[in-house]
ZADRENLO-181328 format. One line per 2 residues: number of its first residue (from 1); for each residue x negated, y negated, z negated of N, C-alpha, C, O, CB. Coordinates in Angstrom, 2 decimals, always signed. Glycine has a CB too. Example, Ala and Ser with C-alpha at 12.3 -4.5 7.8 and 13.67 -1.06 7.14 Angstrom:
BEGIN
1> -13.19:+5.69:-7.80:-12.30:+4.50:-7.80:-13.20:+3.30:-7.80:-14.24:+3.32:-8.46:-11.31:+4.47:-9.05 | -12.85:+2.25:-7.08:-13.67:+1.06:-7.14:-12.90:-0.03:-7.87:-13.41:-1.14:-8.04:-14.08:+0.60:-5.72 $
END
This chain:
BEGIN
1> -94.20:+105.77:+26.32:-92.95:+105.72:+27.05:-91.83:+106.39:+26.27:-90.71:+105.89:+26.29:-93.11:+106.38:+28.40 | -92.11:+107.55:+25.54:-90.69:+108.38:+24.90:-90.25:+107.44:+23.96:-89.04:+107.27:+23.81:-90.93:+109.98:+24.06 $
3> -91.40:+106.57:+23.06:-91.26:+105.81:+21.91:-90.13:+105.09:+22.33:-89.03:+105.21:+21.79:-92.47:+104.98:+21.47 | -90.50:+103.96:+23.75:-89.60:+103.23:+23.69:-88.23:+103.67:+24.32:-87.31:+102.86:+24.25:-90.08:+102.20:+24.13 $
5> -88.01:+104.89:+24.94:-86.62:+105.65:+25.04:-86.04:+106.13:+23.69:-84.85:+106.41:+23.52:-86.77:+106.96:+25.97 | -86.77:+106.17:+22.97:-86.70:+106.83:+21.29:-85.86:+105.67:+20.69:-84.70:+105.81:+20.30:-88.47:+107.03:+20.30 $
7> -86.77:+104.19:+20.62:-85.79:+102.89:+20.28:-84.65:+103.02:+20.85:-83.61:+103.24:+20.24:-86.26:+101.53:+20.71 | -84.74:+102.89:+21.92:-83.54:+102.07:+23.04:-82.36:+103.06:+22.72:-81.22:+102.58:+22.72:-83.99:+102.06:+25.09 $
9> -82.57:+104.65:+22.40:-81.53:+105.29:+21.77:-80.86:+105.36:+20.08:-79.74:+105.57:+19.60:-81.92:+106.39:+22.13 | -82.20:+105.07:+19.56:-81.59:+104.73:+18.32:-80.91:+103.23:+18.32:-80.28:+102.93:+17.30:-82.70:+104.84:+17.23 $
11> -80.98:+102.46:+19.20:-79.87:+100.91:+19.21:-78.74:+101.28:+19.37:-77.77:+101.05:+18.65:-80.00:+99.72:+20.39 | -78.83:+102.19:+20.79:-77.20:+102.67:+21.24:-76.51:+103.48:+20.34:-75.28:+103.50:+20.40:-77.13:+103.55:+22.56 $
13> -77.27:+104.37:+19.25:-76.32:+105.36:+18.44:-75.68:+104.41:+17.62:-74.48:+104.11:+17.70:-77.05:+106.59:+17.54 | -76.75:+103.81:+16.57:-76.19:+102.84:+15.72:-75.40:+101.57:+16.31:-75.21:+100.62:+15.56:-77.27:+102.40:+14.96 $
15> -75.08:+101.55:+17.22:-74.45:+100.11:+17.98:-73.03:+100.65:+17.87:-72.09:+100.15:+17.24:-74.99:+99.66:+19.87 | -73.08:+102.04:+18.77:-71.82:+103.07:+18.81:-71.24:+103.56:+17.77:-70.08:+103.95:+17.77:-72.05:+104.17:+19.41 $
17> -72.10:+103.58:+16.68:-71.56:+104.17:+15.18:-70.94:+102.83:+14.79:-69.71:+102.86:+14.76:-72.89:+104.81:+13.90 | -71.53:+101.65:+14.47:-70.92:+100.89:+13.84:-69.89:+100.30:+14.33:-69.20:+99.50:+13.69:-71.56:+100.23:+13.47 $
19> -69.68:+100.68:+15.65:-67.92:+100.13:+16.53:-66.89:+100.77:+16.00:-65.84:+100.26:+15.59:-67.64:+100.54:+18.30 | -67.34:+102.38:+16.00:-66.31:+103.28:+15.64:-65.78:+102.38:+13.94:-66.36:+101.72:+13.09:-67.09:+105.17:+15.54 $
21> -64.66:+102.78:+14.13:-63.95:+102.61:+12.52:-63.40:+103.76:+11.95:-62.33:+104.25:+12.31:-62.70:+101.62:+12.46 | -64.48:+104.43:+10.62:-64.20:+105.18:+9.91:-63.03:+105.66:+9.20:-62.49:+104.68:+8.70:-64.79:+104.97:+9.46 $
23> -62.32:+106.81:+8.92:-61.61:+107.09:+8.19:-61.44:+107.65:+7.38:-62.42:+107.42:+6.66:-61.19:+107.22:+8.42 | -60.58:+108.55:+6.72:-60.55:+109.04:+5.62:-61.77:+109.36:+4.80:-61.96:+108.43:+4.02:-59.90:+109.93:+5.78 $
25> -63.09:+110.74:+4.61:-63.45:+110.66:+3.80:-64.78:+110.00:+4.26:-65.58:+109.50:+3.47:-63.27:+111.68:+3.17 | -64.95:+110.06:+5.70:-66.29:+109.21:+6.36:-66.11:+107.98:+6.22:-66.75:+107.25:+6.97:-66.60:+109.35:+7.85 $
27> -65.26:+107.41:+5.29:-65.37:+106.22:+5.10:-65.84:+105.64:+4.55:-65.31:+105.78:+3.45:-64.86:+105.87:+5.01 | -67.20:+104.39:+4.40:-67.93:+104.23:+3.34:-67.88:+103.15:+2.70:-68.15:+102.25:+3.50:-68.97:+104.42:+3.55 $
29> -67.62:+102.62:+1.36:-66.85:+102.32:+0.26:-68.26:+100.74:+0.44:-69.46:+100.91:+0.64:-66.69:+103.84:-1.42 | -67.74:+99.75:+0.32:-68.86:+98.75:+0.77:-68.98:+98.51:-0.91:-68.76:+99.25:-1.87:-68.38:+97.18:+2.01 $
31> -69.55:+96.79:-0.75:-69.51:+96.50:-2.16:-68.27:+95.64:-2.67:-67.87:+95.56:-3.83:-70.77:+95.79:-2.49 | -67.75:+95.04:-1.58:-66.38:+94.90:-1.86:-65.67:+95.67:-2.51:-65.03:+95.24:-3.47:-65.80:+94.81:-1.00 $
33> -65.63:+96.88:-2.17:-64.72:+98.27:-2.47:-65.18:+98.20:-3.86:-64.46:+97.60:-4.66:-65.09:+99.91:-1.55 | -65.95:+98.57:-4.15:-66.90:+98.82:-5.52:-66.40:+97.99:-7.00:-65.74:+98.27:-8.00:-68.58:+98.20:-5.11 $
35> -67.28:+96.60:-6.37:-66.11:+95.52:-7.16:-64.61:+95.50:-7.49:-64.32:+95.30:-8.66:-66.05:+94.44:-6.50 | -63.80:+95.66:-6.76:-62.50:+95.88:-6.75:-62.07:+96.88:-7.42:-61.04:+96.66:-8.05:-62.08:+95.96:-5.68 $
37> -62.64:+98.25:-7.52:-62.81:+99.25:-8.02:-62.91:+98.95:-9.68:-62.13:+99.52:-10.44:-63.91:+99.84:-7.33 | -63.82:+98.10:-10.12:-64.36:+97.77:-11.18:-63.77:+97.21:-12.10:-63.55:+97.66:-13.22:-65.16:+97.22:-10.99 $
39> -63.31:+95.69:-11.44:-62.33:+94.82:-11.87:-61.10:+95.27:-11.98:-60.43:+94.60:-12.76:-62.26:+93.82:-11.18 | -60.43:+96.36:-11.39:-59.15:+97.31:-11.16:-59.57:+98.02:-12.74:-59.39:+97.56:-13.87:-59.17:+98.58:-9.42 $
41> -60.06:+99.06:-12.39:-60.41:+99.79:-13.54:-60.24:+98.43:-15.37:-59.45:+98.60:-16.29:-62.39:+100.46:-13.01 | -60.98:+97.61:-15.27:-61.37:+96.96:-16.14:-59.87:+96.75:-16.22:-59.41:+97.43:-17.14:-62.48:+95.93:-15.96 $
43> -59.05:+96.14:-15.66:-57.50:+95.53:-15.55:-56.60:+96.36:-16.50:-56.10:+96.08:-17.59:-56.84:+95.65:-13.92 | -56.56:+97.59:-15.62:-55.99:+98.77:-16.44:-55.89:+99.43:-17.72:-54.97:+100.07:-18.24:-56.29:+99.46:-16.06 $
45> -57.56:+99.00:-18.28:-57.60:+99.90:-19.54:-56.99:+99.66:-20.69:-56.49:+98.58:-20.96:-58.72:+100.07:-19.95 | -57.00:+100.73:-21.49:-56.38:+100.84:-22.64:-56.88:+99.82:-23.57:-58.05:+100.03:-23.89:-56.50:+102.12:-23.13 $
47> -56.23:+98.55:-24.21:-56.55:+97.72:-24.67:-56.91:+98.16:-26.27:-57.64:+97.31:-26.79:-55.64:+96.80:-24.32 | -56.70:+98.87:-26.84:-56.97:+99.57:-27.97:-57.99:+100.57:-28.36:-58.44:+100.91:-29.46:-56.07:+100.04:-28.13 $
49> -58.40:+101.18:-26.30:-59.46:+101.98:-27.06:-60.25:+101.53:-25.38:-60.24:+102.18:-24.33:-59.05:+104.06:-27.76 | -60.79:+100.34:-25.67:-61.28:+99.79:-24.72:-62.94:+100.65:-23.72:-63.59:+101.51:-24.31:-61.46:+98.37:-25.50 $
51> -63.22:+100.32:-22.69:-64.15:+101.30:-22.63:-65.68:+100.55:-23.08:-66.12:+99.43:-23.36:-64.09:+101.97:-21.09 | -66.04:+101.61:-22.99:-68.15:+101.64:-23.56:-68.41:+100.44:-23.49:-67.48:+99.98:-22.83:-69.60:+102.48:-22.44 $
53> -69.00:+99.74:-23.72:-69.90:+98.91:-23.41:-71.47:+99.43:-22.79:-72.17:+98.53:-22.34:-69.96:+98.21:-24.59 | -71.82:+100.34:-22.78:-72.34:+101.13:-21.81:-72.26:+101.66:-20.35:-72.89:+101.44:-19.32:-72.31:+101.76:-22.25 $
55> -71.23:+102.46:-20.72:-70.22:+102.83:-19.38:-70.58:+101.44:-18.43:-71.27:+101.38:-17.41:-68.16:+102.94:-19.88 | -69.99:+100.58:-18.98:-69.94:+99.18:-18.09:-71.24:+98.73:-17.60:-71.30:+98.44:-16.40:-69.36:+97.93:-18.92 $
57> -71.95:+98.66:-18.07:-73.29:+98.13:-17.51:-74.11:+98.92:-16.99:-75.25:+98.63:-16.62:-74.03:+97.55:-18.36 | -73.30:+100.46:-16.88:-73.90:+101.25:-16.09:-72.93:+100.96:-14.77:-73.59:+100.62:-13.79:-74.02:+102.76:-16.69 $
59> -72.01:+101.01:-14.63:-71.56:+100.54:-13.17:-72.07:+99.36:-13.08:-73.09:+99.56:-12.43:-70.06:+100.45:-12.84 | -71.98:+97.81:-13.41:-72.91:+96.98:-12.92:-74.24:+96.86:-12.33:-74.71:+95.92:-11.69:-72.97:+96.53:-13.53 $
61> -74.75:+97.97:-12.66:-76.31:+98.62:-12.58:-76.30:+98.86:-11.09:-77.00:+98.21:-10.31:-76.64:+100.22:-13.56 | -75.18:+100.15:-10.59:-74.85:+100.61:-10.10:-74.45:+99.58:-8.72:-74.84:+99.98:-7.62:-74.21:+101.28:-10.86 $
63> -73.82:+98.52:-8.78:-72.96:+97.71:-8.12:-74.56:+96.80:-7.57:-74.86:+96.41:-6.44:-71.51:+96.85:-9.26 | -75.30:+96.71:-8.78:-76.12:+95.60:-8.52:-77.12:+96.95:-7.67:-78.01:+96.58:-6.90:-76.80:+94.49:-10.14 $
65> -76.96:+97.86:-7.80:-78.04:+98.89:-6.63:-77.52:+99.15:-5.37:-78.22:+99.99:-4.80:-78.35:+100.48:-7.13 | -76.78:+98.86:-4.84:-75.78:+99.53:-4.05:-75.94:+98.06:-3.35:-75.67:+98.16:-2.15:-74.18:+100.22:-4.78 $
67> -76.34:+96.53:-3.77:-76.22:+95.53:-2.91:-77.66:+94.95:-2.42:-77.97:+94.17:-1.52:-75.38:+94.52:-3.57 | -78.71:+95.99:-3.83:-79.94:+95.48:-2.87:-80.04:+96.57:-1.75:-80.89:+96.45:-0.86:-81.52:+95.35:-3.74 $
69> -79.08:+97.75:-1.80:-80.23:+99.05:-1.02:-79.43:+98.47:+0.22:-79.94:+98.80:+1.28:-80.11:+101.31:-1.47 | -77.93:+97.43:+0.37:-77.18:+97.32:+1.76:-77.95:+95.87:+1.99:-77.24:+95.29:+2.82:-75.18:+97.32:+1.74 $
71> -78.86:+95.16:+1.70:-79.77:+94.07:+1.65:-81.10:+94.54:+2.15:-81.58:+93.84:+3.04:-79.87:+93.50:+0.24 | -81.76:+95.53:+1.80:-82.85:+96.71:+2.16:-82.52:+96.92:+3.88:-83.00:+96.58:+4.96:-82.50:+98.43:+1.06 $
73> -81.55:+97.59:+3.44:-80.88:+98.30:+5.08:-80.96:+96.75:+5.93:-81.46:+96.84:+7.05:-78.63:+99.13:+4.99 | -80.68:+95.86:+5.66:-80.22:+94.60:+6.86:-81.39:+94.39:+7.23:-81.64:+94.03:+8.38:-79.44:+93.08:+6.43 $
75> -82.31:+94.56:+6.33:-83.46:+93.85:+6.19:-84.48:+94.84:+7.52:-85.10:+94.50:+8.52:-84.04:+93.88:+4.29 | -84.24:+96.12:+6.88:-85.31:+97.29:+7.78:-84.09:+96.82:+9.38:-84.67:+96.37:+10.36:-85.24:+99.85:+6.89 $
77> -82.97:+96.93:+9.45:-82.78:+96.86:+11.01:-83.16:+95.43:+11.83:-83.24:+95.37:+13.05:-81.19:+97.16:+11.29 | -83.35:+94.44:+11.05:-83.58:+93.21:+11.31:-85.21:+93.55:+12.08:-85.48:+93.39:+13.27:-83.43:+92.19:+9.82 $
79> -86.00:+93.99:+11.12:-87.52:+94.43:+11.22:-87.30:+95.15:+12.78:-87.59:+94.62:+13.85:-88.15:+95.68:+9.74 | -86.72:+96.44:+12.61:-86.50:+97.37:+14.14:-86.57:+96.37:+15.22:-87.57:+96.31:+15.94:-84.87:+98.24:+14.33 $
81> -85.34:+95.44:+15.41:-85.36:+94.69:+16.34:-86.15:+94.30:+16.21:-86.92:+95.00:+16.86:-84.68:+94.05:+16.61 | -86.94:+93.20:+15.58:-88.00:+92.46:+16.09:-89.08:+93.42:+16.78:-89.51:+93.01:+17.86:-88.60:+91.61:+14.94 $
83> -89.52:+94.51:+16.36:-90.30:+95.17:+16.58:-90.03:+95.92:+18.18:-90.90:+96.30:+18.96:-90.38:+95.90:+15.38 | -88.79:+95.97:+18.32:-88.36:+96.44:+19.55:-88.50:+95.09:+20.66:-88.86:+95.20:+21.83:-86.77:+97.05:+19.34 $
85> -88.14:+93.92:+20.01:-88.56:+92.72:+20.81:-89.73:+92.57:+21.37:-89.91:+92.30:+22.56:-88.49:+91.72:+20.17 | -91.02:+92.81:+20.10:-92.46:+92.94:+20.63:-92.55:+93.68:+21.82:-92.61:+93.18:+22.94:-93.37:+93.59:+19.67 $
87> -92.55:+94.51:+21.64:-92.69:+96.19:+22.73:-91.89:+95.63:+24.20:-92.34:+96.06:+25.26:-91.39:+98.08:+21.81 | -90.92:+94.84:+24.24:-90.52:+94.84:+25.32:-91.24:+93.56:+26.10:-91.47:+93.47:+27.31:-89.10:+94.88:+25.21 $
89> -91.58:+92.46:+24.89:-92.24:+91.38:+25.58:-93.68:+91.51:+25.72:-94.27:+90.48:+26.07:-91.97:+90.18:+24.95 | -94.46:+92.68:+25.49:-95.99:+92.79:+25.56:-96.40:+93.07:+26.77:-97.61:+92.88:+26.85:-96.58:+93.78:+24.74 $
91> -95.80:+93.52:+28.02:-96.02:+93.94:+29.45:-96.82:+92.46:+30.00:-97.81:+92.32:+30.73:-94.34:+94.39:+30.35 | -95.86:+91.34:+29.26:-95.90:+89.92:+29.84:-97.06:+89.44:+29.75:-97.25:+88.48:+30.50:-95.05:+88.98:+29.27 $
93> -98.30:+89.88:+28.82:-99.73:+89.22:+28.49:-100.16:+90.07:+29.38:-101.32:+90.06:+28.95:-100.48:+89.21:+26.94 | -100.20:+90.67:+30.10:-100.77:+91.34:+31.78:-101.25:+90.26:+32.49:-100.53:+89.39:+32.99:-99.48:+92.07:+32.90 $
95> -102.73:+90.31:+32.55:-103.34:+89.40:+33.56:-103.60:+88.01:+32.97:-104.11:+87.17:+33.71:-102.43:+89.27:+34.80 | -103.23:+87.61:+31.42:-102.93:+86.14:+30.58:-104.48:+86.12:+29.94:-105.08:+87.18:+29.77:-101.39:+86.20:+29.11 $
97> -105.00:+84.96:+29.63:-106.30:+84.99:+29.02:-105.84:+84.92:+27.73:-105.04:+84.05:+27.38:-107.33:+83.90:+29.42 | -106.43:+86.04:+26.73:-106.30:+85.52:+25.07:-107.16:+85.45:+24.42:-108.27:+85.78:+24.86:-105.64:+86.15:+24.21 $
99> -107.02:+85.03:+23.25:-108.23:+84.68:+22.11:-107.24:+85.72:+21.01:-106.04:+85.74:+20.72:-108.54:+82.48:+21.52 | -108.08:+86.28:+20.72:-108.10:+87.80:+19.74:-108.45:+87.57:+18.46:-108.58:+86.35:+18.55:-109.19:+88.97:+20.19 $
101> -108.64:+87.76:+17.60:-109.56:+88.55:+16.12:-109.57:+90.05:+16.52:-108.62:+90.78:+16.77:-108.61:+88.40:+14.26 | -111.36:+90.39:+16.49:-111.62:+91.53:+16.41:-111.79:+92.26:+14.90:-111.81:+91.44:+13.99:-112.66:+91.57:+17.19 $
103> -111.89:+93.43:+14.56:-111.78:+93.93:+13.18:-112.44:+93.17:+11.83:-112.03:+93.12:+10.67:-112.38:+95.23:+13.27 | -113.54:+92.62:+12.45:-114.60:+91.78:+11.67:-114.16:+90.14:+11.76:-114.66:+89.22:+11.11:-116.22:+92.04:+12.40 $
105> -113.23:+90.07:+12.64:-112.60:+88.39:+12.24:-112.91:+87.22:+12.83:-112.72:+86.01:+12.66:-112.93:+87.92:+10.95 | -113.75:+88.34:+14.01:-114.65:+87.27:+15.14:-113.62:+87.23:+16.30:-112.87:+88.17:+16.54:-116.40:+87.97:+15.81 $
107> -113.63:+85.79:+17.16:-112.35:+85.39:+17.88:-113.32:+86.18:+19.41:-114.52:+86.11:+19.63:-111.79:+83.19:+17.83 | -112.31:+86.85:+20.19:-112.56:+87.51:+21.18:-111.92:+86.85:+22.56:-110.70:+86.93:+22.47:-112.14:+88.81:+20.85 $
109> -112.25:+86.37:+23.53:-111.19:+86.24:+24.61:-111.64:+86.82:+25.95:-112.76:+87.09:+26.37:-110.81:+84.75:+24.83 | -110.64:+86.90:+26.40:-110.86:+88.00:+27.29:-109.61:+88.05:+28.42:-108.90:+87.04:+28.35:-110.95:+89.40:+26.38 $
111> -109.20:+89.02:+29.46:-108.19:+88.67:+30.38:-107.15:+89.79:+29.78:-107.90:+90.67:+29.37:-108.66:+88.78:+32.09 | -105.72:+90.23:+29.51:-105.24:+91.42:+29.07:-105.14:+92.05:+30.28:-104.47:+91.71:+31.25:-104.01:+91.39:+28.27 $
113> -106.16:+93.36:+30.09:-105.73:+94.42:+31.05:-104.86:+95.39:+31.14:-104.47:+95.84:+32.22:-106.44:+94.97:+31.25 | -104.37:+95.88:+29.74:-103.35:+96.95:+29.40:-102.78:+96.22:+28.21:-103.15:+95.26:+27.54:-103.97:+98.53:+29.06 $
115> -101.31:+97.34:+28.21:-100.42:+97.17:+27.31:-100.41:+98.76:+26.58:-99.88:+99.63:+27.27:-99.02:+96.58:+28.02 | -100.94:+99.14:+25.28:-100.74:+100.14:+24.52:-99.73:+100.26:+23.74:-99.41:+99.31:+23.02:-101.58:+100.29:+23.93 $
117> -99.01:+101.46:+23.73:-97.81:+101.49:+22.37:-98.25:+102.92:+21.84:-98.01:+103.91:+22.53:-95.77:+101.46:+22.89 | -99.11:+103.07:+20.19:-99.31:+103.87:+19.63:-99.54:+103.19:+18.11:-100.01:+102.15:+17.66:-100.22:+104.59:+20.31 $
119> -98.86:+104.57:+17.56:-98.67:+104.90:+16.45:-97.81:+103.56:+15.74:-98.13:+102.71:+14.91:-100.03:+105.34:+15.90 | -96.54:+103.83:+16.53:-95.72:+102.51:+16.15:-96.35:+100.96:+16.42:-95.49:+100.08:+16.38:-95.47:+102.61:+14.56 $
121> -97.65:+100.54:+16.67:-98.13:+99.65:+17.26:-98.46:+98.97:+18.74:-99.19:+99.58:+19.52:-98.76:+99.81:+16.83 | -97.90:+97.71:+19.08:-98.45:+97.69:+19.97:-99.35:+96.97:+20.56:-99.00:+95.79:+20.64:-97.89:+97.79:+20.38 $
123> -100.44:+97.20:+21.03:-101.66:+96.74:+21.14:-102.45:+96.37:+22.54:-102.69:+97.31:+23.30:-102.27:+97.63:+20.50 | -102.85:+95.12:+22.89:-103.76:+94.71:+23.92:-104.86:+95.06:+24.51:-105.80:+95.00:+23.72:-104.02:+93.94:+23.76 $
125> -105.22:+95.49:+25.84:-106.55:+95.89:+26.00:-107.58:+94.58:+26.83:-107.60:+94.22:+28.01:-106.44:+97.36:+26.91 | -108.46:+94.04:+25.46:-109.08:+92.33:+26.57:-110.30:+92.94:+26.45:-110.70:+93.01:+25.29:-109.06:+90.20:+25.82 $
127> -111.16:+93.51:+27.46:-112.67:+93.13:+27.33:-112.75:+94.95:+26.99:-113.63:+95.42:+26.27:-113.26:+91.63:+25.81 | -111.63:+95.85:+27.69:-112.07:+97.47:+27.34:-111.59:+97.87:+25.76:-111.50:+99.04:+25.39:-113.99:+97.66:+27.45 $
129> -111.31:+96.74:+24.90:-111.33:+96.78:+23.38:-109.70:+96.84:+23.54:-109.01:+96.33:+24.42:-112.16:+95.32:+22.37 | -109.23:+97.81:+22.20:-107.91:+97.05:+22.12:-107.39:+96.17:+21.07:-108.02:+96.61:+20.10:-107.03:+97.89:+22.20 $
131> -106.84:+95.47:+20.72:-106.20:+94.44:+19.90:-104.96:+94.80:+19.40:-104.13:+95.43:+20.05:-106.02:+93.25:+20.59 | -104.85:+94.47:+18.45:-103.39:+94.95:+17.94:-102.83:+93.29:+18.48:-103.51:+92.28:+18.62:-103.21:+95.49:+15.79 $
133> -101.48:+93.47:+18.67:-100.71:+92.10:+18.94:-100.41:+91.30:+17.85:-99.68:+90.34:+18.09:-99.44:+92.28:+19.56 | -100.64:+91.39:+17.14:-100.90:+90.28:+15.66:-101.81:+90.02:+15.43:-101.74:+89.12:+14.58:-100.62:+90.54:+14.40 $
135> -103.15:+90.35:+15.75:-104.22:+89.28:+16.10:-104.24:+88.51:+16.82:-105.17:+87.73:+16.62:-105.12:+89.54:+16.37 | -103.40:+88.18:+18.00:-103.48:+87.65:+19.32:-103.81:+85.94:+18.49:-103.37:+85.77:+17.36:-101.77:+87.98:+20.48 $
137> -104.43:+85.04:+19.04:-104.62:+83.62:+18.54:-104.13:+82.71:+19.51:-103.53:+81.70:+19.14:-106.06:+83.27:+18.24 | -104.34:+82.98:+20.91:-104.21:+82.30:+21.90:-103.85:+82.34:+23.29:-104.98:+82.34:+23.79:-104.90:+82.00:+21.85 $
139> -103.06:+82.37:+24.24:-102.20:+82.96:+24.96:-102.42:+81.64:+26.47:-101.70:+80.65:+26.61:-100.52:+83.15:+23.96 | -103.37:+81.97:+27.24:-103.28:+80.63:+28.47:-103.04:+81.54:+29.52:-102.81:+82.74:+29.42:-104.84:+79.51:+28.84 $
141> -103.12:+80.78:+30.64:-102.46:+81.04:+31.82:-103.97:+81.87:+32.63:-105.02:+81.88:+31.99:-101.72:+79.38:+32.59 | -103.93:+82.33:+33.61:-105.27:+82.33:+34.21:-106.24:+83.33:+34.07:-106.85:+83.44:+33.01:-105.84:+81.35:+33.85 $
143> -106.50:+84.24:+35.24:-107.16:+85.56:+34.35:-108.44:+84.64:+34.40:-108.68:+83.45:+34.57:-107.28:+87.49:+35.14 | -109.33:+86.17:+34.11:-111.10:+85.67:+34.21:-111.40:+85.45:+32.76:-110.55:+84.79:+32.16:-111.51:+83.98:+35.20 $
145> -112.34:+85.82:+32.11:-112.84:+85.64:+30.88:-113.59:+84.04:+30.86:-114.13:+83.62:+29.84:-113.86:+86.93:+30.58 $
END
């Protein structure tokens, strides 16, 4: 239960953070900014004593890190939600007949009696056993084994 008050508050902070619009130095410089930054700089310089060729491909480096780690980030909150999706739709296999894989790979079916949420997983109880919900194979209507 705290877990999923734990989610449901980390949606609302980050929902609320990303409305607000940052300013002065809490403001964080995207990759737009960066680029612009770059190409600016590059615009400017001293045509005679041009810069590194180093220098430069260390900010590109830089530019090109800065767009997988905001690609990373989309990627892990994308994951959250889904994962917060699971958790909210697992109550619903209550009383549903499923077909399982048990640890050894053998298909199990059974009626779901419980809904578990541990250790970030959440997991089915068919037959006293529990199931993680990514084994699930098969999902019918109808208790009774």
């Amino acid at each position: 239960m705290t877990k999923i008050a734990a989610t449901a508050a980390y949606r609302a902070n980050t929902s609320q953070q990303s409305s607000q619009k940052k300013t002065g130095a809490a403001q964080e410089l995207g990759k737009d900014a960066f680029l612009q930054l770059l190409v600016t700089q590059m615009r400017y310089q001293d045509p005679l004593n041009p810069q590194d060729n180093n220098a430069f491909l260390a900010q590109l480096a830089q530019f090109s890190a800065l767009e997988q780690m905001q690609n990373l980030n989309s990627t892990v909150e994308k994951l959250l939600a889904l994962q917060g999706d699971a958790r909210s739709l697992a109550p619903a296999y209550l009383g549903l007949l499923v077909t399982a894989l048990d640890e050894n790979g053998q298909e199990v079916k059974g009626t779901v009696t419980a809904v578990e949420f541990a250790g970030g997983q959440t997991r089915l109880v068919i037959n006293g056993k529990t199931f993680a919900l990514e084994n699930v194979l098969k999902v019918t209507k109808g208790g009774g084994a």
